[in-house]
C-alpha positions in Angstrom: -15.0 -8.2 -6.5 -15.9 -5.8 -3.6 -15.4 -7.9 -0.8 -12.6 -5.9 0.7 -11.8 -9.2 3.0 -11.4 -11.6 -0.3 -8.2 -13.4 -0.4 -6.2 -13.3 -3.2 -4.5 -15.8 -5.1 -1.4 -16.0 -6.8 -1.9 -14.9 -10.6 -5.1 -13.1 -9.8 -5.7 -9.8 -11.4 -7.2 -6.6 -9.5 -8.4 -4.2 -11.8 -10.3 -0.6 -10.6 -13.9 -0.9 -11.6 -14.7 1.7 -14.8 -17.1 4.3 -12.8 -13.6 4.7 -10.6 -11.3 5.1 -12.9 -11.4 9.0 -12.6 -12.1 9.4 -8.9 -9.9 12.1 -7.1 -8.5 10.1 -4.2 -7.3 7.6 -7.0 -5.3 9.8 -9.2 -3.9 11.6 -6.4 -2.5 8.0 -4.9 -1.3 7.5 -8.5 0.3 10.5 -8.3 2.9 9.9 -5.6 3.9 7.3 -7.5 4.9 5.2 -4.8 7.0 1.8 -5.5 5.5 -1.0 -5.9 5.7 -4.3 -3.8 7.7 -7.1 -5.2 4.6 -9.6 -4.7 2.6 -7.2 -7.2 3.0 -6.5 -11.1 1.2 -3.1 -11.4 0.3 -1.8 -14.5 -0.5 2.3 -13.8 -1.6 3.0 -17.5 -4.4 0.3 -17.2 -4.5 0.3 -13.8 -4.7 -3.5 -12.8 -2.7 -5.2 -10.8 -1.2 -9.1 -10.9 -0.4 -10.8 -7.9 2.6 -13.0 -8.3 3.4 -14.4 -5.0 1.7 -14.0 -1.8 3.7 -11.8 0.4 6.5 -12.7 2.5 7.0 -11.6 6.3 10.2 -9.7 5.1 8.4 -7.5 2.2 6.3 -6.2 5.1 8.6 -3.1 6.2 5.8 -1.3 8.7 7.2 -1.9 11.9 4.8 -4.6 13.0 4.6 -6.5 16.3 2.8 -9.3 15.8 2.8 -10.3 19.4 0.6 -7.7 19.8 -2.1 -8.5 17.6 -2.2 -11.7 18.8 -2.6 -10.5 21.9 -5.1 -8.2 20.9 -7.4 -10.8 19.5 -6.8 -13.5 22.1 -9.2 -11.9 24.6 
């Protein structure tokens, strides 16, 4: 897929493309080694990812205001 807009489904599997495999930007993100969301099994070693649920409004912790955005597309 490289529609970055596509909308995942629960037990859909996103998997980096071969040719990206080594790209910089990627193995420096994989890295940092950051945790993983709950919604998500992640596989590092194969690099794939399964999406289990769809997320939740309380597994979003970026302080959000969706009033705003509403707002924002409203005019």
């Amino acid at each position: 897929m490289d529609i970055p807009s596509y909308i995942v489904k629960v037990g859909d599997v996103i998997q980096v493309a071969d040719h990206f495999k080594n790209n910089a930007e990627l193995q420096a993100a994989l890295k940092m080694n950051r945790p993983s969301p709950s919604w998500l099994s992640i596989d590092r070693n194969a690099l794939k990812a399964q999406v289990l649920r769809l997320p939740q409004r309380e597994d979003i912790t970026a302080p959000i205001n969706e009033r705003l955005i509403v707002e924002f597309y409203s005019r």
